[in-house]
C-alpha positions in Angstrom: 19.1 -31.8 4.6 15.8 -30.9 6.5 13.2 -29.1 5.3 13.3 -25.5 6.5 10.0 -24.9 8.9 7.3 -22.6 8.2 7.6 -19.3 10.5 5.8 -16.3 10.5 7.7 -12.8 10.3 6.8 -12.5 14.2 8.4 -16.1 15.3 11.1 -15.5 13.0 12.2 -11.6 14.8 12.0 -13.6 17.9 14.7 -16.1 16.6 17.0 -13.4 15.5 16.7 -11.3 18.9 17.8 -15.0 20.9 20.8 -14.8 18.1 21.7 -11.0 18.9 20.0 -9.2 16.6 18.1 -6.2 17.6 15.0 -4.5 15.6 17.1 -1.1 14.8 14.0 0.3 12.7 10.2 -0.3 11.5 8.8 0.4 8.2 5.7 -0.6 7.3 5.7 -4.1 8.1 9.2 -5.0 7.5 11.3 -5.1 10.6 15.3 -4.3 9.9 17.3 -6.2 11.9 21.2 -5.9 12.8 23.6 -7.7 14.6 26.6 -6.0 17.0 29.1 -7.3 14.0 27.4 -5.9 11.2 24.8 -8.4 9.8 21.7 -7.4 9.1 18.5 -8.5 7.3 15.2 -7.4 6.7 11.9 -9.8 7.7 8.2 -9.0 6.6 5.9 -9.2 9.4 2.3 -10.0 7.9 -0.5 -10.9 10.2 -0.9 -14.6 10.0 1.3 -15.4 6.3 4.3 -17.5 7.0 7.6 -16.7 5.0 8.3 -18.6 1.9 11.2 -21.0 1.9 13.5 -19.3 -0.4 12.8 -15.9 1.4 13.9 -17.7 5.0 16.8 -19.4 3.4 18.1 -15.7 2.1 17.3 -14.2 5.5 19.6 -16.6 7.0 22.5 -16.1 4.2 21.9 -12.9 5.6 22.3 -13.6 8.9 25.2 -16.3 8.5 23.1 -18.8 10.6 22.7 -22.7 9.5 19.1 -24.3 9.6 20.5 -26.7 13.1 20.9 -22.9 14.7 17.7 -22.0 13.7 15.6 -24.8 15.0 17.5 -24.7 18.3 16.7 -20.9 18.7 13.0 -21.3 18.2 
């Protein structure tokens, strides 16, 4: 299993959007995210802090996407 790579909150919204998800509402710095089907996540968006490991790998439980779809959308 590979590792999963470190992303910021900004790289990361830009991977969802390529997947279908569309921002639907700011607060703060976290940026909700939902899907046409129903998923939907929420992703921090701090200047220049990447997202911790176990953080991405709940945002993409979230999001029903494997780490292989990930890599391929960034």
């Amino acid at each position: 299993m590979t590792p999963l790579p470190a992303l910021t909150g900004k790289i990361l919204v830009t991977a969802l959007a390529k997947a279908g998800f569309n921002v639907v509402r700011i607060r703060g710095s976290h940026y909700f995210l939902r899907h046409n089907d129903g998923r939907c996540t929420v992703v921090p968006v701090h200047a220049g802090e990447t997202i911790g490991h176990g953080l991405l790998a709940k945002i993409l439980k979230d999001c029903d996407l494997s780490r292989e779809t990930l890599e391929q959308l960034l």
